[in-house]
C-alpha positions in Angstrom: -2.1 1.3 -9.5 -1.0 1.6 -5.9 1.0 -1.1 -4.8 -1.2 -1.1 -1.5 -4.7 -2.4 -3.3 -5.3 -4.9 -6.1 -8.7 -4.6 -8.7 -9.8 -7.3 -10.9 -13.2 -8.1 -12.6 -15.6 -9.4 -10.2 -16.1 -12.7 -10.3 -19.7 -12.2 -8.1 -21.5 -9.5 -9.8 -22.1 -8.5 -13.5 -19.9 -5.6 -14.3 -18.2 -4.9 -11.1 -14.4 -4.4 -9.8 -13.6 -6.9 -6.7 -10.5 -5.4 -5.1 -8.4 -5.3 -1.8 -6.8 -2.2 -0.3 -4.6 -1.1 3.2 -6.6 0.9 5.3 -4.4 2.9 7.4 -7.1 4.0 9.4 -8.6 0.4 10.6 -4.9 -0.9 10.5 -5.8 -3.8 8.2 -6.5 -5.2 4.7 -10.4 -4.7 3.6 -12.1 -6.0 0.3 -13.9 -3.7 -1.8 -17.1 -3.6 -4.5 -16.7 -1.1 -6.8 -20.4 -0.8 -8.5 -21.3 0.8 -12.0 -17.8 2.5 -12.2 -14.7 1.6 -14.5 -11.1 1.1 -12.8 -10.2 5.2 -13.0 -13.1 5.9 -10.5 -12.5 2.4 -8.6 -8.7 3.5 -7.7 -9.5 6.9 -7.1 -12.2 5.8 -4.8 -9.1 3.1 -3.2 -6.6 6.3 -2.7 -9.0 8.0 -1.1 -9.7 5.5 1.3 -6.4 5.1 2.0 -5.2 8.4 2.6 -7.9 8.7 5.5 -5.9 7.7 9.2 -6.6 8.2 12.7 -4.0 11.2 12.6 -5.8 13.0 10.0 -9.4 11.9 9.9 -10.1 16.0 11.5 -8.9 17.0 7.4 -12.3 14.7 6.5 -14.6 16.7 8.8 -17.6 15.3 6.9 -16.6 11.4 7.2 -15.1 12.9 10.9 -19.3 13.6 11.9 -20.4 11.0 9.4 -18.6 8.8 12.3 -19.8 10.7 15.3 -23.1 9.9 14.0 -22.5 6.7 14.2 -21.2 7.1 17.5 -24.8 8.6 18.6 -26.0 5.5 17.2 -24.1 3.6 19.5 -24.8 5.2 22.4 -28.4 4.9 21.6 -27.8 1.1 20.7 -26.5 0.5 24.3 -29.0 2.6 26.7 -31.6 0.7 25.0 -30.3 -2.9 24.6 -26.6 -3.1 26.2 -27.9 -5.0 29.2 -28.3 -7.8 26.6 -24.9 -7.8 25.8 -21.4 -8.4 27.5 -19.5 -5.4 26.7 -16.3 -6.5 27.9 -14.1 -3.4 29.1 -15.8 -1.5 25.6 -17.8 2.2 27.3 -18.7 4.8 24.4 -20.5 8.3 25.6 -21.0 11.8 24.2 -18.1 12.7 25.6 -15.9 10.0 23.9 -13.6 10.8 20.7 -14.5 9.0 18.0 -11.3 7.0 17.4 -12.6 4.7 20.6 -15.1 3.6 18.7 -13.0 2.9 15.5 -11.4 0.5 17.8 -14.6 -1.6 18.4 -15.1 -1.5 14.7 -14.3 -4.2 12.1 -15.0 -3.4 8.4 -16.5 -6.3 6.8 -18.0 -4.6 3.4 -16.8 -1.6 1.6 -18.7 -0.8 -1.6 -17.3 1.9 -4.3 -20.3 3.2 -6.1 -20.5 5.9 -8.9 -23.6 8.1 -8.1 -26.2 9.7 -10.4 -25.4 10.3 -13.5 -22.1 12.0 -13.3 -19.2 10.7 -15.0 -16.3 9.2 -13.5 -14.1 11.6 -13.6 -16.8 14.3 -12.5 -18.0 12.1 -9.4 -16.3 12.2 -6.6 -15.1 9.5 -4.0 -18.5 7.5 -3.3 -18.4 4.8 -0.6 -20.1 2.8 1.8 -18.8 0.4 4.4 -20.4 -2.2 6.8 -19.0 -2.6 10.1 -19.2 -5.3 12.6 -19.3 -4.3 16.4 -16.7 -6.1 17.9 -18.4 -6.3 21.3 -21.7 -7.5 20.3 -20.9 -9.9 17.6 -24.3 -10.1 15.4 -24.6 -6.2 15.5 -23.4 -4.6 12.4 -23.4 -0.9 11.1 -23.5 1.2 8.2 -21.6 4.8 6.9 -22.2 6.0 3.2 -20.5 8.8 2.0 -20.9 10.9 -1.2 -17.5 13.0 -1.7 -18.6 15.8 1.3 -22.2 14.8 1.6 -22.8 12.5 4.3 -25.7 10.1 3.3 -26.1 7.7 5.9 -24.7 6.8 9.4 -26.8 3.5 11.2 -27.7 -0.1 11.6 -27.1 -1.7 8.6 -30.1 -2.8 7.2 -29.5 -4.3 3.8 -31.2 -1.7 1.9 -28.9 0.6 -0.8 -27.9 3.7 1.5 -27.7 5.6 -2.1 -31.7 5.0 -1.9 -33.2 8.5 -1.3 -35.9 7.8 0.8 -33.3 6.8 3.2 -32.1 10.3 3.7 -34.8 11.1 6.1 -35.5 8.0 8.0 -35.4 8.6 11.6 -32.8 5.7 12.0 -30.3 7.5 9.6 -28.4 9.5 11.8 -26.4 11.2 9.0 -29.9 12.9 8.5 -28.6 16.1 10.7 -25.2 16.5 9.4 
């Protein structure tokens, strides 16, 4: 085990991992979920998320769109509602890369989750992670990935984002990628 993240039954929920890893790319400690998976799959879902960093995130070019999705998502978010909000210095367009909007975002929920029926050591790195949006406080946002599929990139809506059905709803804006 890395000596950046720690795993230990969850004390929560019924046969999951509560852990704590370094995320190099948001520069700060994050708590993790890993669901349905033993500890192999939950650290080799941890690794992977730490290996990812502002520096290399081009090498990821999946979770790379997966976040300018997100980014579209924003952009929508403020030409329809940003007058409601005081945006401080924040702007985010089109032409913006995407580590400016990793700076406006705070990871408040990473989840590890096995998908399908594949076995751990046959699935690869599954995540999801909920975001708060540092300039509009009660605003949070959603990214799931599935090794290089990207599954969903939105509001979070507190729904699975490994539900299929979400795949083509016209708020998932991973649904193009």
């Amino acid at each position: 085990m890395s000596d950046n993240y720690s795993l230990c039954e969850s004390r929560s929920y019924f046969g999951c991992l509560d852990g704590r890893l370094r995320s190099p790319l948001f520069g700060r400690e994050i708590e993790f979920l890993a669901k349905g998976c033993d500890e192999t799959y939950a650290c080799r879902c941890a690794e992977y998320f730490e290996g990812i960093t502002a520096d290399n995130l081009a090498e990821y070019p999946v979770l790379n769109a997966l976040f300018g999705a997100l980014g579209e998502y924003v952009i929508d978010l403020l030409d329809e509602r940003g007058d409601e909000f005081e945006l401080g210095d924040f702007a985010y367009d089109e032409d913006s890369p995407v580590t400016d909007l990793l700076k406006a975002l705070t990871p408040v929920g990473l989840t590890f989750e096995k998908f399908g029926y594949l076995s751990d050591e046959e699935c690869p790195p599954a995540f999801s992670i909920k975001f708060g949006f540092v300039p509009v406080a009660d605003e949070y946002m959603e990214i799931a990935l599935h090794g290089d599929v990207a599954v969903y990139a939105g509001e979070f809506r507190g729904v699975s984002p490994w539900n299929d059905k979400l795949l083509k709803k016209k708020w998932n804006y991973a649904r193009n990628i």
